[in-house]
C-alpha positions as CSV (number, residue, x, y, z in Angstrom):
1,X,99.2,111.5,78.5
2,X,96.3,113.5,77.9
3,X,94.4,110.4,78.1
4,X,95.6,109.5,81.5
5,X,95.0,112.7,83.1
6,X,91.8,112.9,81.7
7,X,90.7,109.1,84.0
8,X,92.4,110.6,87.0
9,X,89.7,111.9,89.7
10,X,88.4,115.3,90.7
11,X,90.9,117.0,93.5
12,X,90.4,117.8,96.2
13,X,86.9,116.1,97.2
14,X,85.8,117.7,100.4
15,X,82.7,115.3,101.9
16,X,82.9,116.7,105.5
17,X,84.2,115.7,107.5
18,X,86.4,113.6,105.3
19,X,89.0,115.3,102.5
20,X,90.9,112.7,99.7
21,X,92.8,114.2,96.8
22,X,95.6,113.0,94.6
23,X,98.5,114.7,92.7
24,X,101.3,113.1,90.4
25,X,103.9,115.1,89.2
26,X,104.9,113.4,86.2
27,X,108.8,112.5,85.6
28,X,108.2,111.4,81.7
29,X,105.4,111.9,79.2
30,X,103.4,108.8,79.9
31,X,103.7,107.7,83.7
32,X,103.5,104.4,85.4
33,X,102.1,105.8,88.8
34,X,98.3,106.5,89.3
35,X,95.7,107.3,91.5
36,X,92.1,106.4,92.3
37,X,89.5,106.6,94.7
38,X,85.4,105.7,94.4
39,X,82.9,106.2,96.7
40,X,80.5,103.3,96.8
41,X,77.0,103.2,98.3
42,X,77.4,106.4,100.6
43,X,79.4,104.3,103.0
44,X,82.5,103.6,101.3
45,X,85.4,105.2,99.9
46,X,87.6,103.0,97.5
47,X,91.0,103.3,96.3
48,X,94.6,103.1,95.3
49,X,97.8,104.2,94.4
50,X,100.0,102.4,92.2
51,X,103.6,102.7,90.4
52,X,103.8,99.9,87.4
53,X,106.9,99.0,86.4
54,X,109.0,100.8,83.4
55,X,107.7,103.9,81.5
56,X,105.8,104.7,78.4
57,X,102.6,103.5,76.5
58,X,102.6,100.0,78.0
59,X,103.0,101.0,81.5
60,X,99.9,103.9,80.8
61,X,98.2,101.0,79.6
62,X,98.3,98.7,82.4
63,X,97.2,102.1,84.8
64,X,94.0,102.7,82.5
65,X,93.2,98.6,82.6
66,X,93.6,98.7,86.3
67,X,91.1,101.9,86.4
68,X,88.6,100.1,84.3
69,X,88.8,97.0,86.8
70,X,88.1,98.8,89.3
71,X,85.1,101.3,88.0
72,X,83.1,97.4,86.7
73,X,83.9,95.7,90.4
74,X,82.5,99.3,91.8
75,X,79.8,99.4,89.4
76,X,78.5,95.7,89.5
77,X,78.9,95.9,93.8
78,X,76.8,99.9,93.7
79,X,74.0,98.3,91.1
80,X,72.9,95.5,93.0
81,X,73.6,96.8,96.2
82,X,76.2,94.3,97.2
83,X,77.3,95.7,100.4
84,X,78.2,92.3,101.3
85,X,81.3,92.6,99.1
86,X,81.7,96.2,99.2
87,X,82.4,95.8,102.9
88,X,85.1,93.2,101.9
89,X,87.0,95.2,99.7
90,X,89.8,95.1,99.0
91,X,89.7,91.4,99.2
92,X,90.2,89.7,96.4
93,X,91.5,93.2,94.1
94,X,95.0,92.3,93.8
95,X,94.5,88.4,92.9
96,X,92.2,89.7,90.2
97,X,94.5,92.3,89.0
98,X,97.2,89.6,89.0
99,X,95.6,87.2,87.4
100,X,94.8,89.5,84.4
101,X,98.0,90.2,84.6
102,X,99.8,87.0,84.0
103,X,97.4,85.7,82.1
104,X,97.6,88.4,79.0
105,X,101.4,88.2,79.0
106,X,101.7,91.7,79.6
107,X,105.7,91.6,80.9
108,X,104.3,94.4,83.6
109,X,104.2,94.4,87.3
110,X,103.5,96.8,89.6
111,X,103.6,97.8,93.7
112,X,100.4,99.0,95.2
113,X,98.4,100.3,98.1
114,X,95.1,99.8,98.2
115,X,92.1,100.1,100.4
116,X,88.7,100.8,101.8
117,X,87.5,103.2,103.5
118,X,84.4,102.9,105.8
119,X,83.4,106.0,106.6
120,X,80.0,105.5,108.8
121,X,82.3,103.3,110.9
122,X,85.8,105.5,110.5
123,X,88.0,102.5,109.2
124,X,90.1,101.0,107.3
125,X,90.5,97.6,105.4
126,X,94.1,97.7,103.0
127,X,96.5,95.8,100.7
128,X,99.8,96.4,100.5
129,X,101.7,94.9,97.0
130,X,105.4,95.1,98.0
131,X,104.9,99.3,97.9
132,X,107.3,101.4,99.3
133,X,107.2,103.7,101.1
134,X,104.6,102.6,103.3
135,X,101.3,104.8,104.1
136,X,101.9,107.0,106.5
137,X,99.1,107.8,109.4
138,X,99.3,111.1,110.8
139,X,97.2,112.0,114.1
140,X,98.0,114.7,116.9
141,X,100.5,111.8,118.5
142,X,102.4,112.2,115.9
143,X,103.2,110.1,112.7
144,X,103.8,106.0,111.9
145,X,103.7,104.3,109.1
146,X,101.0,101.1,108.7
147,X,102.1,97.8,108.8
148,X,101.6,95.5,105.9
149,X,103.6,93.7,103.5
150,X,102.9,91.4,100.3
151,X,105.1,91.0,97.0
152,X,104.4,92.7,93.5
153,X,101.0,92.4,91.4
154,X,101.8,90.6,88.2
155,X,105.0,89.4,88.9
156,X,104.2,85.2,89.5
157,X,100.6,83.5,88.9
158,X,98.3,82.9,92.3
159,X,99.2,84.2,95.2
160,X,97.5,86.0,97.8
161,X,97.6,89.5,99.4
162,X,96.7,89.8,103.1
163,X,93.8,92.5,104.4
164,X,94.7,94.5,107.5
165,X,92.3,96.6,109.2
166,X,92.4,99.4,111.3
167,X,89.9,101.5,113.3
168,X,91.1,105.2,112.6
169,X,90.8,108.1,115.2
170,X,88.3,110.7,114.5
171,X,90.7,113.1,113.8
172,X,93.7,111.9,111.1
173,X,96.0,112.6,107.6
174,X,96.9,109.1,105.1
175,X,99.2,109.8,102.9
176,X,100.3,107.7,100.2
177,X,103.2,108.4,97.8
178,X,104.8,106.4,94.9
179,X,108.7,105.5,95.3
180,X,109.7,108.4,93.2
181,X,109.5,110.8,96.2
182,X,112.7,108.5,97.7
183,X,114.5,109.1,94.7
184,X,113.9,113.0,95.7
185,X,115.0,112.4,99.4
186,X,119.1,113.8,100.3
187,X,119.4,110.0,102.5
188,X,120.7,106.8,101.0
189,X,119.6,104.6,102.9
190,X,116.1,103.4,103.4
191,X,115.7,103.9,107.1
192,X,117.5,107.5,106.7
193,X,115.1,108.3,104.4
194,X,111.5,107.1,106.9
195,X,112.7,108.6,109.2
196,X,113.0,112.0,107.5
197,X,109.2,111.5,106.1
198,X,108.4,111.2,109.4
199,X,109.5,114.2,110.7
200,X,108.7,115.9,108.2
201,X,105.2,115.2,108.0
202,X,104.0,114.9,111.2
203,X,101.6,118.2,112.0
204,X,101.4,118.1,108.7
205,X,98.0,120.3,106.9
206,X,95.0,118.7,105.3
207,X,96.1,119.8,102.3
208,X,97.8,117.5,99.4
209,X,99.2,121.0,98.2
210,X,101.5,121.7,101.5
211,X,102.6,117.6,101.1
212,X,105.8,118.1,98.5
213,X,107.1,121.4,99.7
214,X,107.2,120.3,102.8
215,X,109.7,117.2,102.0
216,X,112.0,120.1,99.8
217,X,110.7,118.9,96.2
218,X,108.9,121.3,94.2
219,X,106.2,120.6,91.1
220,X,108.6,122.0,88.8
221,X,111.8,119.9,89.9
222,X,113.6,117.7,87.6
223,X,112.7,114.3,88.7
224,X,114.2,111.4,88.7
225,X,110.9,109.1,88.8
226,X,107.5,110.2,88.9
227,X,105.7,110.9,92.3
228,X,102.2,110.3,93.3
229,X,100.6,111.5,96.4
230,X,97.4,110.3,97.8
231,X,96.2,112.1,101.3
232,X,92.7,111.4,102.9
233,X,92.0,112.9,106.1
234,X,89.4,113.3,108.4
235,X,88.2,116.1,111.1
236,X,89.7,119.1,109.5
237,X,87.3,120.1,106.6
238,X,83.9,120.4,108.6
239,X,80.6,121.5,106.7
């Protein structure tokens, strides 16, 4: 466990007039969520958020392999000044984490969200691997969640993971969270339970801190799953 927290990143990073942090409350000793971002060549912001199936050492595992997948593809792309690819991204992230996958027999799958931030141009290019709930986009109109769909890393060989884009307003909150945070929610049913994000969160703070609380779960609750939380915003940490 120690480990793991030790490859999460620093939080909050505050890059005005952009903001990204993370927090995962942890369920278990060892979880299956985790969280990463990367900024690459000034431009970009990369990242994730993932929830691998089961719990323990094995599931830990496959969250530190998909870290170290991500920090070479970064690193190669940053040292020869691909921009090219970087630009891409996340193209072709999930079929190689799927591949690697399947291929080492590793009895693991795993939902994700992951994307790219382009932060000259204030967009956004993202995968979606069967993750639920959906990212959530919260502006002064109010909040939505993103469209997107695409099934589970790890679960079948091949396959292929569609790229949406979106060009965000100047000012906006993205939040990410795990499935746990359902498990936390008083609604049974799915569309019970969106809806209450949504009104929940809408005028919602830049801060990842203010996120929980304000959906009624507190750090020191006893979960039933783990939660993650990822939240970059833009326009409300200036220099």
């Amino acid at each position: 466990a120690l480990l793991q927290q030790s490859l999460l990143p620093a939080s909050p990073i505050v890059q005005p007039p952009y903001y990204y942090a993370r927090k995962i409350v942890p369920s278990l000793y060892l979880s299956g969520d985790f969280v990463n971002y990367a900024p690459a060549l000034d431009d970009w912001l990369l990242f994730y958020l993932m929830d691998v199936s089961g719990h323990g050492a094995s599931s830990a595992f496959v969250t530190i392999m998909v870290r170290q997948l991500m920090r070479r593809i970064v690193r190669r792309q940053v040292s020869s000044k691909d921009r090219e690819s970087i630009a891409r991204a996340p193209e072709g992230f999930l079929e190689r984490m799927n591949t690697i996958i399947c291929d080492n027999e590793l009895e693991k799958h795993l939902t994700i969200f992951s994307g790219s931030l382009n932060m000259k141009k204030n967009s956004l290019r993202y995968v979606i691997g069967a993750h639920l709930p959906l990212p959530i986009l919260i502006t002064d109109e109010g909040a939505r969640f993103l469209p997107g769909k695409g099934r589970p890393v790890g679960l079948f060989a091949g396959g292929h993971w569609e790229v949406e884009e979106l060009k965000l307003p100047e000012k906006f909150i993205l939040l990410a969270f795990s499935d746990g945070v359902l498990e936390q929610l008083p609604q049974e049913s799915l569309e019970a339970q969106e809806n209450f994000l949504l009104e929940k969160l809408k005028g919602c703070p830049a801060n990842i801190e203010a996120v929980l609380p304000r959906l009624g779960i507190e750090s020191n609750d006893n979960l039933a799953d783990d939660i993650a939380v990822l939240m970059i915003a833009r326009g409300y940490h200036e220099a």
